[in-house]
N, C-alpha and C positions, 0 to 999 in steps of 0.2 A: 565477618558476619554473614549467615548466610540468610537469601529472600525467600519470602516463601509466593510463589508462584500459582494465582488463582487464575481457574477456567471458567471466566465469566463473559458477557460482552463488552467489549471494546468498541466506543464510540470514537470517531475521529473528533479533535477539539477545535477544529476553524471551517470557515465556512466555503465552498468553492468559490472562486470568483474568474475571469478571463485571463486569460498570462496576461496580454499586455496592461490589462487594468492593475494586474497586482505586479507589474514587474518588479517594484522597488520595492515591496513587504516582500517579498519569495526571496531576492538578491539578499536581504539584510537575514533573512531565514537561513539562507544558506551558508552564508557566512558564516553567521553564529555559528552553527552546526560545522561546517571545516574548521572551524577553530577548536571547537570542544573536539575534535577526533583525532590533536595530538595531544590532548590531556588525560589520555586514560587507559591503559594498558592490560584490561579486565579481557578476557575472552567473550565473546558472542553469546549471549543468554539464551537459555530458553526462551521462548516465545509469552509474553507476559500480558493477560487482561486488565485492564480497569477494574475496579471494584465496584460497589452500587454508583458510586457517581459521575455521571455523564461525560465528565471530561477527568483525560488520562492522570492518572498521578503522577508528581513532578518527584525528581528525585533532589538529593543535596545539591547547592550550587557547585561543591568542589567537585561532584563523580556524576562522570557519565561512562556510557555504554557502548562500544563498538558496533555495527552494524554496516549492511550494505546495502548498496538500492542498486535494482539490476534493470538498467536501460539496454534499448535495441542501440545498434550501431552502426551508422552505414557503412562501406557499403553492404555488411554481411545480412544483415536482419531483413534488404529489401529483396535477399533471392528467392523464388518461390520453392528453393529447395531447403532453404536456412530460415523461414519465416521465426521461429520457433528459439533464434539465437537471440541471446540478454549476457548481455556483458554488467561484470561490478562496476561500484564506484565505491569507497570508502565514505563512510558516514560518521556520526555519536551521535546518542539519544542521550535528552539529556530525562525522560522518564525510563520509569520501570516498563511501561507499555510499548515496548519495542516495537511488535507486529504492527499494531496502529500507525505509529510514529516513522515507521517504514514506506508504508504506504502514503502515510501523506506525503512524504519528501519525493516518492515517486509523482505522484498529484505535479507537486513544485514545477518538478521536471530538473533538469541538467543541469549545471552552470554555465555562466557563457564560457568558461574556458572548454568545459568538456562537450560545450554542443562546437566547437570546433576542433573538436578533435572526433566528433562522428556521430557523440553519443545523442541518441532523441527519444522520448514519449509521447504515442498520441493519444495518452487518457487523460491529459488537462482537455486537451481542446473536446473535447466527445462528452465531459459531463457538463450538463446544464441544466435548465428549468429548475424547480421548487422541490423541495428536501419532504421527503415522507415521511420522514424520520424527524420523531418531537425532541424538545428535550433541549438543552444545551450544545451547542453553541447555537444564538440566537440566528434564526433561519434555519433552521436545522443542518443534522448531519450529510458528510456528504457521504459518509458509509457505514454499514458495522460488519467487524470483524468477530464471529464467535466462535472457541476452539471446542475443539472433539466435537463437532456436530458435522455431518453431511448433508446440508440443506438443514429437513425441519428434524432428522433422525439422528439418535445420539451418534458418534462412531469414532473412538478414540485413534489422534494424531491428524484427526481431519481436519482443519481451518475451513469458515465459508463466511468469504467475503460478499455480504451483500450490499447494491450500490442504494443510496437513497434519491438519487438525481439520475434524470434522463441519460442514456450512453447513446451520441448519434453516432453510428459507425458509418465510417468510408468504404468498408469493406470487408472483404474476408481477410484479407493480407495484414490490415490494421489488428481487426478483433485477435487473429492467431498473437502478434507480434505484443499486444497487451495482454492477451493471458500467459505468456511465456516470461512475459515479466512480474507482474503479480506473483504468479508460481513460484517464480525462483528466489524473488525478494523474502516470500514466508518461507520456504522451505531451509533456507538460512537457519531456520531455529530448529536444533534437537528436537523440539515435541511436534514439529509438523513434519506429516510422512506425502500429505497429500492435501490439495485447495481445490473449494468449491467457488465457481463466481455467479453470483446471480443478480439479475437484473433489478430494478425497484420494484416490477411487479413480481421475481419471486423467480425469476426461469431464468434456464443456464442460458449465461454470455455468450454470443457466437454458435449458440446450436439453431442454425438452420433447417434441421429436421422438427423443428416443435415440439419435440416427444422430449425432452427434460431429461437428457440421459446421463447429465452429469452425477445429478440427484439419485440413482437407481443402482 
């Protein structure tokens, strides 16, 4: 059967909260998720929106969807010549809403087996404060994902992730090493050629210049 695949926005469906506050919901998250990802032998989807309602759509308990979440890895991601390197991990979705559900599991962060073996994200710890973004999940979202747009401009294959929560960056080394994983995480899907990231108030991630040049 085949889906038929809307470009609409994608709302994330849970709320941010601290790693170690949530260690034990992300551990049983993740699980879940390594479990459903030797049940299903489908190839990697296109990149899939949400419909009009706020949180993703769930698919059959029997089928899930292959996908990958691409963390930095030390020691390659901390050289200031490699910032830009994101290694996979294997994943399943068990929605249609891939992109989304990509990105929150990036949110998650690693397993403890693969954060010993290198793998790390620092966009948990970086998003905090209060959700801009109305709507479901209670407290609002921690991002929206919408495809073929470049910021506010339509522009087919573009994905632009926007955050609803604060991003405190540590630095530059950090902002490159998390937009290099976002990127890679959506570009996973056939219909994205290229990601916007922008901030809660609307301006690119990491541009230090002001001038919003992601958008242009």
């Amino acid at each position: 059967m085949k889906h038929s695949w809307k470009n609409s926005v994608v709302l994330l469906s849970s709320v941010h909260r601290p790693r170690l506050a949530s260690f034990v919901g992300v551990s049983s998250l993740l699980a879940f998720v390594i479990l459903l990802s030797g049940c299903s032998g489908n190839a990697i989807p296109s990149a899939s929106a949400a419909s009009n309602n706020t949180q993703a759509p769930t698919s059959s308990a029997a089928t899930s969807y292959p996908i990958q979440v691409y963390f930095s890895k030390w020691p390659d991601s901390l050289q200031m010549k490699n910032l830009n390197a994101a290694f996979p991990v294997n994943r399943s979705s068990p929605t249609l809403a891939v992109a989304t559900f990509s990105i929150q599991l990036l949110i998650a962060g690693p397993t403890l087996s693969e954060q010993q073996a290198g793998y790390f994200s620092e966009l948990n710890t970086m998003l905090g404060g209060p959700s801009n973004c109305t709507g479901l999940p209670v407290g609002g979202a921690d991002f929206i994902i919408t495809l073929n747009m470049k910021g506010t401009s339509p522009q087919a294959g573009t994905a632009t992730v926007k955050f609803c929560r604060g991003l405190n960056s540590p630095g530059i080394g950090a902002d490159a090493r998390v937009q290099a994983e976002i990127t890679a995480t959506l570009k996973q899907f056939a219909n994205i050629k290229s990601v916007v990231i922008l901030t809660k108030d609307g301006h690119c991630f990491g541009d230090e210049s002001g001038r919003d040049v992601c958008q242009r």
